[in-house]
Every structure is written in C-alpha cells, then in structure tokens.
C-alpha positions as CSV (number, residue, x, y, z in Angstrom):
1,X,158.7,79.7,61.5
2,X,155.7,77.8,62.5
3,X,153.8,79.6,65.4
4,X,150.8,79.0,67.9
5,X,148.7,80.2,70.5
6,X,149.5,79.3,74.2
7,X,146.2,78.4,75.9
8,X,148.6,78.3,78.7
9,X,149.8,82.2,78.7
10,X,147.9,83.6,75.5
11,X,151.5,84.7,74.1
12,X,152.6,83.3,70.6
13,X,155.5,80.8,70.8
14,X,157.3,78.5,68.5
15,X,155.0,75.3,67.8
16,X,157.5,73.0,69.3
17,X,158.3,75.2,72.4
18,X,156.6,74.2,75.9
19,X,155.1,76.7,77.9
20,X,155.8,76.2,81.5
21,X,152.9,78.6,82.8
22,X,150.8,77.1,85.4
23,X,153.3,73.9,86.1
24,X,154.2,73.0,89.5
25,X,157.2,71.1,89.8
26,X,157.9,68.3,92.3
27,X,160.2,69.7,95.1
28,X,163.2,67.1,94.8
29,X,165.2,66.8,98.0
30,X,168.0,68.5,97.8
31,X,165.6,71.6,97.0
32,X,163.6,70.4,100.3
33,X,166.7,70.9,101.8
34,X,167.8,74.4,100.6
35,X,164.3,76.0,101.6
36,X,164.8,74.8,105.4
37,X,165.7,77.5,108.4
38,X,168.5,75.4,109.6
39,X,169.9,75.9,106.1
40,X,169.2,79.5,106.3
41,X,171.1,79.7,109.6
42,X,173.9,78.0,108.4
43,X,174.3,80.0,105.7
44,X,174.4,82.6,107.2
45,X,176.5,81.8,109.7
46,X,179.1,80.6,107.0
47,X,179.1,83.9,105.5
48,X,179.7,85.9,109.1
49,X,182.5,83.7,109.8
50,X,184.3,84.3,106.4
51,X,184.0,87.8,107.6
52,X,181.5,88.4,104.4
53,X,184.3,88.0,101.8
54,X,184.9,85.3,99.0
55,X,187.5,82.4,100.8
56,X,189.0,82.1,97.5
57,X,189.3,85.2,96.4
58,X,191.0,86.6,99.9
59,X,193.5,83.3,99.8
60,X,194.6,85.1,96.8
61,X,195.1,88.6,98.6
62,X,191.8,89.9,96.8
63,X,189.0,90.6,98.9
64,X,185.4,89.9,97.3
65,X,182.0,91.5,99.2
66,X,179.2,90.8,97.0
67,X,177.1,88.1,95.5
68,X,178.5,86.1,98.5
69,X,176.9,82.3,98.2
70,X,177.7,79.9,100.1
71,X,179.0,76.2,98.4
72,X,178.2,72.6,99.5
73,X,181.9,71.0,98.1
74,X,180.2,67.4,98.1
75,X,177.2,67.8,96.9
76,X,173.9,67.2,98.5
77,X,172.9,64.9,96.0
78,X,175.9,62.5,96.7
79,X,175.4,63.2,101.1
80,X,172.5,65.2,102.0
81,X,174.0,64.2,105.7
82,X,176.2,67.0,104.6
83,X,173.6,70.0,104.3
84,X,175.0,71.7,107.8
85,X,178.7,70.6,108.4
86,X,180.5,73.2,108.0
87,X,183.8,71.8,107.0
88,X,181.7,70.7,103.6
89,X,180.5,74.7,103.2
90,X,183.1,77.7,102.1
91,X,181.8,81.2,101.2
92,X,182.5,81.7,97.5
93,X,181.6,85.0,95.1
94,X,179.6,83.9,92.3
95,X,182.2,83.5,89.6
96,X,184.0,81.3,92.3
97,X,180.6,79.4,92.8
98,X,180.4,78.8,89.1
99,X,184.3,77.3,88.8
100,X,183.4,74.8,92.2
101,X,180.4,73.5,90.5
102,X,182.1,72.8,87.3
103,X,185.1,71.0,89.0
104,X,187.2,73.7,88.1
105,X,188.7,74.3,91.7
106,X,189.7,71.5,93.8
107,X,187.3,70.4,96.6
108,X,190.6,69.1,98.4
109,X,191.7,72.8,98.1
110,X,188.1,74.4,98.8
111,X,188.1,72.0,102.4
112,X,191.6,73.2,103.4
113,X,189.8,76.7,103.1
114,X,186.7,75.5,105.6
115,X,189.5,74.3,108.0
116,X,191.2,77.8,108.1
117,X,188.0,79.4,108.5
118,X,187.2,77.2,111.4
119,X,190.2,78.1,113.4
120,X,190.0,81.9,112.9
C-alpha cells in the first residue's frame, strides 16, 4: 500500500485518500434550515406531542423512548415551505427514521400518523 504524510493532520493515510482537516463546507439550505430555533422549537414540540414515543412503533402496540428524531416525510429539499408544518413531521426512533428515508414506510401512512397526533 502506497502511503503519505498529511500536511493537513500530520497522520499517515492512503496516497489516494483526502484528508478533510481544516475544510469548511458550504452550509447548503436545507442544513441552514435544520440549525434554525424555529426548527428547534418545532422539534421539540413534535416530540412532546407524540408523548416522547416512536408514532410508528406505538401504532404497532410497542412503545419506543429513545433516540427520538423527528422526520420531514417530504423532504426539505423537494418543499423547504415544509420545515415547520406539522402534518409533514412524525416522531420516529432511529431505526424507524432510517426505513422513512429509504422509502421503506409509506409517507401516505407516515401523514395518517401526523393527523392522529394532531387530534390527540
């Protein structure tokens, strides 16, 4: 394997890996978006009304405390209008997260649970 000196770090790396020491990266919108207060709020507010459990997990009879985040189900990339409505936000565990952002759960099934959680 053909090594090298980082300038960057001073740590040995592969010659065709790229140290990312010392590079800023350009806040993209939706990130913009993320860091805001209003976000914050929302968030958390999301997460109070699901009564801090995973709306997927307790539609199933299973209720899921931690690593509580809560999901955009359109993305902000496609409507950043979208950021604070809160039938396009449902408070998922992690795993859950994971399966929403790969498609595998239905957003048409992931708004009926925003709906639910509005009425409560």
């Amino acid at each position: 394997m053909d090594l090298k000196s980082c300038s960057k770090c001073g740590r040995i790396h592969p010659r065709s890996f790229k140290c990312n020491v010392g590079r800023k990266y350009e806040q993209t919108n939706e990130r913009k978006l993320r860091s805001s207060s209003a976000w914050t709020r929302k968030a958390k507010q999301i997460k109070e009304d699901a009564k801090g459990l995973c709306e997927v997990c307790r539609d199933g009879g299973i209720y899921t405390y931690n690593g509580l985040e809560v999901h955009h189900i359109t993305k902000l990339a496609e409507n950043p209008d979208g950021l604070l409505e809160d039938d396009n936000l449902v408070c998922l565990c992690v795993r859950h997260h994971k399966e929403a952002d790969a498609g595998e759960i239905d957003a048409d099934y992931l708004r009926e649970l925003a709906k639910e959680r509005q009425k409560q």
